[in-house]
Biopython code that builds the backbone (N, CA, C, O; Angstrom):
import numpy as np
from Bio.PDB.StructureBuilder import StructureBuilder

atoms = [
    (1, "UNK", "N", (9.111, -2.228, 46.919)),
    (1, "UNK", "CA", (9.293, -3.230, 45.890)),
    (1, "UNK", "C", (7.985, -3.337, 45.100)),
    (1, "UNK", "O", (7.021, -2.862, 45.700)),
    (2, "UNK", "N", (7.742, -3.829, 43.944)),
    (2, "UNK", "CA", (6.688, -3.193, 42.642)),
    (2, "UNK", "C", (6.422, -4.673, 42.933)),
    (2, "UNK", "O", (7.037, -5.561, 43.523)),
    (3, "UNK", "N", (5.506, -4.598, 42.418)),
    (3, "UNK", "CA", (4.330, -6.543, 42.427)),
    (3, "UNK", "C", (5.027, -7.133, 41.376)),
    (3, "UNK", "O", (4.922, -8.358, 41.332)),
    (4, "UNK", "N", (5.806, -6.530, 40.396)),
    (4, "UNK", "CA", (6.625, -7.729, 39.240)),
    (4, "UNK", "C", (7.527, -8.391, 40.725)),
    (4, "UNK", "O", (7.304, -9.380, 41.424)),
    (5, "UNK", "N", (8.496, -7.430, 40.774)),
    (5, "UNK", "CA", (9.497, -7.948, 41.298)),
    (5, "UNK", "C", (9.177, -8.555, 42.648)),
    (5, "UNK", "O", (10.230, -8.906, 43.179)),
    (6, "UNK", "N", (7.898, -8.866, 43.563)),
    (6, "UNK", "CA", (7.826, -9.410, 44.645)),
    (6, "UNK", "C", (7.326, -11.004, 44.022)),
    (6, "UNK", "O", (7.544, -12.086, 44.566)),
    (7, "UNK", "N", (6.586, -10.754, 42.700)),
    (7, "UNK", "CA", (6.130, -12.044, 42.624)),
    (7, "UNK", "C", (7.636, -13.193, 41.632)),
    (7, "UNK", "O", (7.457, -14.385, 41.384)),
    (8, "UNK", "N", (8.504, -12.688, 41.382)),
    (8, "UNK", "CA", (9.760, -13.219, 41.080)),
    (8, "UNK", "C", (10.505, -13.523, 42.123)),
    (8, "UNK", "O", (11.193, -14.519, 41.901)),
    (9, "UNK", "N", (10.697, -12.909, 43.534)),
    (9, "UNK", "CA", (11.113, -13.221, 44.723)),
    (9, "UNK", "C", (10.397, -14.651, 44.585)),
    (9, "UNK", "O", (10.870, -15.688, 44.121)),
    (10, "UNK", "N", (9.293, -14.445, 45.045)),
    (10, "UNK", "CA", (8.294, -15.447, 45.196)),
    (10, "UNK", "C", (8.351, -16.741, 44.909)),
    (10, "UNK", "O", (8.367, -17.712, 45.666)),
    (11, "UNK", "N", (8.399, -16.629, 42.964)),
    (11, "UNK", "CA", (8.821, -17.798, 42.996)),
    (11, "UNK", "C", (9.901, -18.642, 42.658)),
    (11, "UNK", "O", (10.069, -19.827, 42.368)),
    (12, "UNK", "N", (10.926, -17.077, 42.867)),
    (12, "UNK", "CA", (12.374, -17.819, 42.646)),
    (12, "UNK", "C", (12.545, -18.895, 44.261)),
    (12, "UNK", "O", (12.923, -20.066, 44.296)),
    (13, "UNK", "N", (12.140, -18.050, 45.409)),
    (13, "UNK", "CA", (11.902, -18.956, 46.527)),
    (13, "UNK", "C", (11.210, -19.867, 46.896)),
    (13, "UNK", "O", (11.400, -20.477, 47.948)),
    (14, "UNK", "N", (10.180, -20.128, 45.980)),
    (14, "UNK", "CA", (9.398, -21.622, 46.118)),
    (14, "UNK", "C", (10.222, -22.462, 44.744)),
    (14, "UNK", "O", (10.144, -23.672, 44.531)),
    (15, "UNK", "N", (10.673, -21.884, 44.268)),
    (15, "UNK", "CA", (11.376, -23.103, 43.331)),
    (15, "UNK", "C", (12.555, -23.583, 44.043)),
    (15, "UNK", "O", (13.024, -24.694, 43.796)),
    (16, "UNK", "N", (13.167, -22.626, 45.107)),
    (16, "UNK", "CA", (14.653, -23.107, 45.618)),
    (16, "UNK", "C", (13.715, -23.958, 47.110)),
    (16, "UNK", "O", (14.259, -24.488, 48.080)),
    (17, "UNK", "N", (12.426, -23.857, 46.882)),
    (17, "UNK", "CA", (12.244, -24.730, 48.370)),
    (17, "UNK", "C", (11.940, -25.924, 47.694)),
    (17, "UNK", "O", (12.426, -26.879, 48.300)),
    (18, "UNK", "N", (11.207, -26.315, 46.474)),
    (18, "UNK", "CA", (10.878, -27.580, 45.775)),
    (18, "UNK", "C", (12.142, -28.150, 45.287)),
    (18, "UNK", "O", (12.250, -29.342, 45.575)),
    (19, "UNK", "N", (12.869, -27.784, 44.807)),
    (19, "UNK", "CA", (14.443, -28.253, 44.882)),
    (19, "UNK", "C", (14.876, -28.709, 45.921)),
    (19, "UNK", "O", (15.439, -29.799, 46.021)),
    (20, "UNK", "N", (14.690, -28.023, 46.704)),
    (20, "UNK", "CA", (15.548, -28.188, 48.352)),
    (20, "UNK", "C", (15.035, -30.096, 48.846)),
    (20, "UNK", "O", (15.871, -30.871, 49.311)),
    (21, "UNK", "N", (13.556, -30.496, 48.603)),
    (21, "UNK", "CA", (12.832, -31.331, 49.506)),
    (21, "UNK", "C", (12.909, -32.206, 48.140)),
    (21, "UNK", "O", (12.270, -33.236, 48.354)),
    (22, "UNK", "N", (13.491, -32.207, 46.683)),
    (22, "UNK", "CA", (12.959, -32.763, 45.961)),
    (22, "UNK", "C", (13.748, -34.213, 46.123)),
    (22, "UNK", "O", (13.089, -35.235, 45.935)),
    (23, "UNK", "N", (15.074, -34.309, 46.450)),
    (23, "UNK", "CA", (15.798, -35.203, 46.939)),
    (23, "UNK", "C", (15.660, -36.408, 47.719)),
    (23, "UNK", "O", (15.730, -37.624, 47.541)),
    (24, "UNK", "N", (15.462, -35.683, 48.551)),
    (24, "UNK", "CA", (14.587, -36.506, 49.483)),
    (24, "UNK", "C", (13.179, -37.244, 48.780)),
    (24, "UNK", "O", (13.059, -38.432, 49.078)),
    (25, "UNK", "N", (12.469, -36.865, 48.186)),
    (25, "UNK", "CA", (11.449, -37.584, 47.374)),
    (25, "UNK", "C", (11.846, -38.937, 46.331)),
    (25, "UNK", "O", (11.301, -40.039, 46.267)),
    (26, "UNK", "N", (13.171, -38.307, 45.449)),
    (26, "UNK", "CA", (13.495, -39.122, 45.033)),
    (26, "UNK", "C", (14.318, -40.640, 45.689)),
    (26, "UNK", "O", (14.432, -41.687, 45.051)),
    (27, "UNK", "N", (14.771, -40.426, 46.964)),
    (27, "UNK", "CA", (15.379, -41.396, 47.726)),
    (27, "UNK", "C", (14.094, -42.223, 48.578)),
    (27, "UNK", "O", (14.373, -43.416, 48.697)),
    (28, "UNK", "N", (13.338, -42.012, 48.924)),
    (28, "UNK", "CA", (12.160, -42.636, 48.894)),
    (28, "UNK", "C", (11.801, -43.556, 48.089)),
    (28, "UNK", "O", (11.807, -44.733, 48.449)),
    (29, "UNK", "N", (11.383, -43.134, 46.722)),
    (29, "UNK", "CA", (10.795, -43.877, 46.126)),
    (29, "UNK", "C", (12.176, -45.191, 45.387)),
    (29, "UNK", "O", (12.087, -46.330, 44.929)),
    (30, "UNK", "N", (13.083, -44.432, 45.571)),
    (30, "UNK", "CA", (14.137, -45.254, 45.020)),
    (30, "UNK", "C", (14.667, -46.396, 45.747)),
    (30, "UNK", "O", (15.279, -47.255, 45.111)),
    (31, "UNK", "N", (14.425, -46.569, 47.630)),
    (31, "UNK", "CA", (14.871, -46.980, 48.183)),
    (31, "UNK", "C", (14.522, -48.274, 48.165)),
    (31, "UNK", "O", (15.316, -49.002, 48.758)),
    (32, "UNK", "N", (13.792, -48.687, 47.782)),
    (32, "UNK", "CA", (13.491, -50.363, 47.818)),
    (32, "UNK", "C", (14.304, -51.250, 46.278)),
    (32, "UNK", "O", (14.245, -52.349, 45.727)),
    (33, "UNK", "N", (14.996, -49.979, 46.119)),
    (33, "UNK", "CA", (15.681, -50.812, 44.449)),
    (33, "UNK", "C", (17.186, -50.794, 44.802)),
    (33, "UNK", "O", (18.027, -51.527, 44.280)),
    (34, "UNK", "N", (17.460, -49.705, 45.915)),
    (34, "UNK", "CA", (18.622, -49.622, 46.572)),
    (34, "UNK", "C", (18.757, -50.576, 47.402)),
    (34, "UNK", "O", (19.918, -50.981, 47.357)),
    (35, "UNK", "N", (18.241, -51.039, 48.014)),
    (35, "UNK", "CA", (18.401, -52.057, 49.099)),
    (35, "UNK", "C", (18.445, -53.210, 48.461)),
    (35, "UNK", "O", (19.314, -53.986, 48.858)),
    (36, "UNK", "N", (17.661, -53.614, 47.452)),
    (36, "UNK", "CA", (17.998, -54.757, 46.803)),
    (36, "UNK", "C", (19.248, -54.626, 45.853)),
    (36, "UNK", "O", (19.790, -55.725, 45.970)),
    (37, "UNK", "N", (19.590, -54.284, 45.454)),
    (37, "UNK", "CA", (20.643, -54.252, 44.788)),
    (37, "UNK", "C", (21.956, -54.264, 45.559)),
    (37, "UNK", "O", (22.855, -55.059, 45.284)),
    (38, "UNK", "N", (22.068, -53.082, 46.831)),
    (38, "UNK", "CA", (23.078, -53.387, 47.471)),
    (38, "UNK", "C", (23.078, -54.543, 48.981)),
    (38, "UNK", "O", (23.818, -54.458, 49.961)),
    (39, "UNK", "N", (22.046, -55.516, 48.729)),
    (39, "UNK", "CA", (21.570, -56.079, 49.547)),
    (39, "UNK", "C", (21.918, -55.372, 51.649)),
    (39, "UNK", "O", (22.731, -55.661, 52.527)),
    (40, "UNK", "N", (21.042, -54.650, 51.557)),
    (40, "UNK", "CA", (21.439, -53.582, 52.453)),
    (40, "UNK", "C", (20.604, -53.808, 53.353)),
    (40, "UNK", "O", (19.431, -53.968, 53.017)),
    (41, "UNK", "N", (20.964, -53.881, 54.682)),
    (41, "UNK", "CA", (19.628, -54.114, 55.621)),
    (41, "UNK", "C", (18.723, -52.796, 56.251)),
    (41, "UNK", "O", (18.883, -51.576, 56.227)),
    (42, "UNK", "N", (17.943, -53.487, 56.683)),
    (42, "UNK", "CA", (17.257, -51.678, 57.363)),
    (42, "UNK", "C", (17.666, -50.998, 57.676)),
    (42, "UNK", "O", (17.662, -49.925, 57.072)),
    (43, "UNK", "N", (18.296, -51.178, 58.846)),
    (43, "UNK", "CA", (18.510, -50.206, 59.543)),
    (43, "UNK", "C", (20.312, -49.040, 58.713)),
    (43, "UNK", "O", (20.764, -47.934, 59.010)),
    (44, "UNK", "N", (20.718, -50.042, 57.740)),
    (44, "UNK", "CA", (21.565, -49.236, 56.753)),
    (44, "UNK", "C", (20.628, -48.324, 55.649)),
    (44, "UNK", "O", (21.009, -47.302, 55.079)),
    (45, "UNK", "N", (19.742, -48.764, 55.557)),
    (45, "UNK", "CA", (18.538, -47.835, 54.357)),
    (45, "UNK", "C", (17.811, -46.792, 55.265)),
    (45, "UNK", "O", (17.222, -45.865, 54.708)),
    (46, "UNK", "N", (17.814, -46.898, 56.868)),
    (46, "UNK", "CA", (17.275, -45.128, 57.622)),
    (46, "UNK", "C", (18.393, -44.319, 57.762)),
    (46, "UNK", "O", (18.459, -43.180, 58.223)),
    (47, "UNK", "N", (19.445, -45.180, 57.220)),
    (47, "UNK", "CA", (20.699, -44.134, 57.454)),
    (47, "UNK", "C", (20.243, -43.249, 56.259)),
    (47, "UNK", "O", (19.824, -42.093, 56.333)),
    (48, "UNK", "N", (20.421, -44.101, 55.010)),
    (48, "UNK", "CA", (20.277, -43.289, 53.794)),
    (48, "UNK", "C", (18.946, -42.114, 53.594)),
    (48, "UNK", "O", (18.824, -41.224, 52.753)),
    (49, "UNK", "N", (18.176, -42.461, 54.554)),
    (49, "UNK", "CA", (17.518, -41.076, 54.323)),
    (49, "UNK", "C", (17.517, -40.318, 55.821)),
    (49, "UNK", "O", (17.047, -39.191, 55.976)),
    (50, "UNK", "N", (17.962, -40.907, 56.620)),
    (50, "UNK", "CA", (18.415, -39.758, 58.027)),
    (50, "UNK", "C", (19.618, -39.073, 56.911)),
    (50, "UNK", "O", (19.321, -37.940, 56.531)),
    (51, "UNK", "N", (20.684, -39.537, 56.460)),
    (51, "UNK", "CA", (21.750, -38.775, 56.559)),
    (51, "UNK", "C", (21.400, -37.352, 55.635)),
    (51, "UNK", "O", (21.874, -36.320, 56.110)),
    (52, "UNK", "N", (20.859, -37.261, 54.762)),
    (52, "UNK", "CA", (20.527, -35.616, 54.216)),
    (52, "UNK", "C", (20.078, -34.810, 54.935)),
    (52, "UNK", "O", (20.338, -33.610, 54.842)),
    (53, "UNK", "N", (19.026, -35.512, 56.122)),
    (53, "UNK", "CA", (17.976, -34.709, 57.122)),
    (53, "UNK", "C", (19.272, -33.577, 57.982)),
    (53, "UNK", "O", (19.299, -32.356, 58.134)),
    (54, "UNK", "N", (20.183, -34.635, 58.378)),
    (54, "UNK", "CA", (20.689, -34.714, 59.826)),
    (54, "UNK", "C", (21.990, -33.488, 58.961)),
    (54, "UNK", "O", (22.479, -32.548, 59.588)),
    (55, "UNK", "N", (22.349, -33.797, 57.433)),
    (55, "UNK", "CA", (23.597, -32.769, 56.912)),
    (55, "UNK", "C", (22.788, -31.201, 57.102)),
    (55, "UNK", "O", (23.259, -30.177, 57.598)),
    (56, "UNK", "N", (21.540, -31.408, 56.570)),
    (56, "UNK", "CA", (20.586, -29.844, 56.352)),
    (56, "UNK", "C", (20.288, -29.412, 57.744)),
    (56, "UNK", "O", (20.367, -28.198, 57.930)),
    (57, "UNK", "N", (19.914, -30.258, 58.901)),
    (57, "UNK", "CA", (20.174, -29.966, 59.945)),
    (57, "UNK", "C", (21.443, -29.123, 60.910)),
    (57, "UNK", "O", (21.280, -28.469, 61.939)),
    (58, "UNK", "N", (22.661, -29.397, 60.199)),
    (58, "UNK", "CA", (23.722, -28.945, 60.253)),
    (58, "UNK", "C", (24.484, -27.848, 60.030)),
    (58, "UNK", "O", (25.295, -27.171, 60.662)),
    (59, "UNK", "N", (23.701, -27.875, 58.312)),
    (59, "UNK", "CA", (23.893, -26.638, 57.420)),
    (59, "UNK", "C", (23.534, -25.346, 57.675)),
    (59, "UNK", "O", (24.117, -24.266, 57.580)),
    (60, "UNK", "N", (22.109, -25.801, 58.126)),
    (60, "UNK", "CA", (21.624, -24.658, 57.854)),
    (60, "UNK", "C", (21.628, -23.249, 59.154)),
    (60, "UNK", "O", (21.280, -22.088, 58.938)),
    (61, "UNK", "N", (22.129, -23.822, 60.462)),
    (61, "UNK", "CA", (22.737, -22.475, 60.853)),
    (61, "UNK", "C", (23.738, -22.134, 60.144)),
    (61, "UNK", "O", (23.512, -21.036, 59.634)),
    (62, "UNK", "N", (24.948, -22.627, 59.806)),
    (62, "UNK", "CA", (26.018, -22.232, 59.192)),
    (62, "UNK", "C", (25.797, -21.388, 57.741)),
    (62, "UNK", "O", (26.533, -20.448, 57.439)),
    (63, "UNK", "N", (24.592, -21.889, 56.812)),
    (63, "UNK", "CA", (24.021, -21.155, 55.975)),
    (63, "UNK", "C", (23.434, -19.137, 56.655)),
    (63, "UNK", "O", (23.760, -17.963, 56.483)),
    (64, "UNK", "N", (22.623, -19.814, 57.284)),
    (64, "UNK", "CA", (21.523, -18.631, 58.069)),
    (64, "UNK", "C", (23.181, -17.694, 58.909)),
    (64, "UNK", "O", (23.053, -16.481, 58.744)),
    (65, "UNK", "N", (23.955, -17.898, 59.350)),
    (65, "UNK", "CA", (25.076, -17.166, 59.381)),
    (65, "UNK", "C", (25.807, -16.612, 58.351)),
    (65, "UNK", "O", (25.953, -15.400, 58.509)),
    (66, "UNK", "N", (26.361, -17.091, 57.274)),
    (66, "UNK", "CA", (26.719, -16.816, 56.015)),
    (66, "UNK", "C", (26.016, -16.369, 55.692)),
    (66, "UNK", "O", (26.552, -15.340, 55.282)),
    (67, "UNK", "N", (24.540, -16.244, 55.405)),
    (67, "UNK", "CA", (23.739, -15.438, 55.127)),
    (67, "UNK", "C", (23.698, -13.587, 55.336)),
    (67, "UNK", "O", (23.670, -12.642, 54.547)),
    (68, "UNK", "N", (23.714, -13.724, 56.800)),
    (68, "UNK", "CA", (23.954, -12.566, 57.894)),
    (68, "UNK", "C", (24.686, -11.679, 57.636)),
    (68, "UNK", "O", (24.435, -10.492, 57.844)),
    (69, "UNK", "N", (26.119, -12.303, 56.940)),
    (69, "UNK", "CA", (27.398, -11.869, 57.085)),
    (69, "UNK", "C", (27.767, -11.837, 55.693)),
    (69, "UNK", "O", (28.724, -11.071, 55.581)),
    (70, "UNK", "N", (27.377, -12.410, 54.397)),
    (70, "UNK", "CA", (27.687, -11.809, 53.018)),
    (70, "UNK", "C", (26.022, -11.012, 52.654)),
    (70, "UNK", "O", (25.826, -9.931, 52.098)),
    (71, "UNK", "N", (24.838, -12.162, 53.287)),
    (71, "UNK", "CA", (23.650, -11.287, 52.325)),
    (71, "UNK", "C", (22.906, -12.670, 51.896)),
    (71, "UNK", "O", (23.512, -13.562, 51.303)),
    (72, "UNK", "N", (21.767, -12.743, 52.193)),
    (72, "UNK", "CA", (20.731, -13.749, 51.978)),
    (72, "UNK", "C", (21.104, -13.875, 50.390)),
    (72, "UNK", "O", (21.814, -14.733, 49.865)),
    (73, "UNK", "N", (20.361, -12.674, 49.717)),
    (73, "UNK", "CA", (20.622, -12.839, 48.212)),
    (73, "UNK", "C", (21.578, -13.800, 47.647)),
    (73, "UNK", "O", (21.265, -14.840, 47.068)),
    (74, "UNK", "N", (22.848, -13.344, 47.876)),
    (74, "UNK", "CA", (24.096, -13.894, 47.365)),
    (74, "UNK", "C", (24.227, -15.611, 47.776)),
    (74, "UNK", "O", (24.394, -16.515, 46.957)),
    (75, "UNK", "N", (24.109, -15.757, 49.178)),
    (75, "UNK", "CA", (23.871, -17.244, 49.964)),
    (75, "UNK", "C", (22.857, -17.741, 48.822)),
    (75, "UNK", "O", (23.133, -18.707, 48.110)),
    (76, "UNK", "N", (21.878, -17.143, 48.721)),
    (76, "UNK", "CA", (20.887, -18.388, 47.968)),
    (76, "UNK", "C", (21.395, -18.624, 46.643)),
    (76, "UNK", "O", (21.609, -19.772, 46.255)),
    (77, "UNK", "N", (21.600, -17.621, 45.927)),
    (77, "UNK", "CA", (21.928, -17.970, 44.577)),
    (77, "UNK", "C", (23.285, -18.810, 44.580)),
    (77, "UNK", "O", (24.099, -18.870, 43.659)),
    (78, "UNK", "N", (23.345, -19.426, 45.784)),
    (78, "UNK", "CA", (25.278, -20.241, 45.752)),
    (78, "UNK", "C", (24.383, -21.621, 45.454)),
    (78, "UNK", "O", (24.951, -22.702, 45.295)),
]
sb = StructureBuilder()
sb.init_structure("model")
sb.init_model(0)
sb.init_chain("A")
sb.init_seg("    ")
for serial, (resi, resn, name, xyz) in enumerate(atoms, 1):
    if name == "N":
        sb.init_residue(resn, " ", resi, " ")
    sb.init_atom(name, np.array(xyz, "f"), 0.0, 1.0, " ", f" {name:<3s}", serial, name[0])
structure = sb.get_structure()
């Protein structure tokens, strides 16, 4: 593979990892406007940011298999 095309790997895969975590950033900072608004108690606002952890937790063998079995390439660009 030629240095164009490793450094386009590169950062086609750090852009799909800053995407990936960016979510989560935004539910953070959002969460104290969420809770007031839906007058929501704590322990309902660690749901809201356990529950993405705990789906990607889930996913991602089922990804890393699909992967295996059509082709990393193709999996990521889904």
């Amino acid at each position: 593979m030629d240095r164009g095309k490793q450094r386009r790997v590169l950062v086609a895969t750090m852009l799909g990892v800053f995407v990936s975590g960016w979510p989560a950033v935004i539910l953070v900072a959002a969460l104290p406007e969420i809770g007031d608004n839906l007058d929501a108690s704590t322990s309902t606002l660690s749901w809201v940011l356990s529950l993405p952890m705990l789906v990607g937790a889930v996913m991602l063998p089922t990804f890393g298999r699909l992967g295996d079995l059509k082709g990393q390439r193709r999996v990521f660009l889904i």
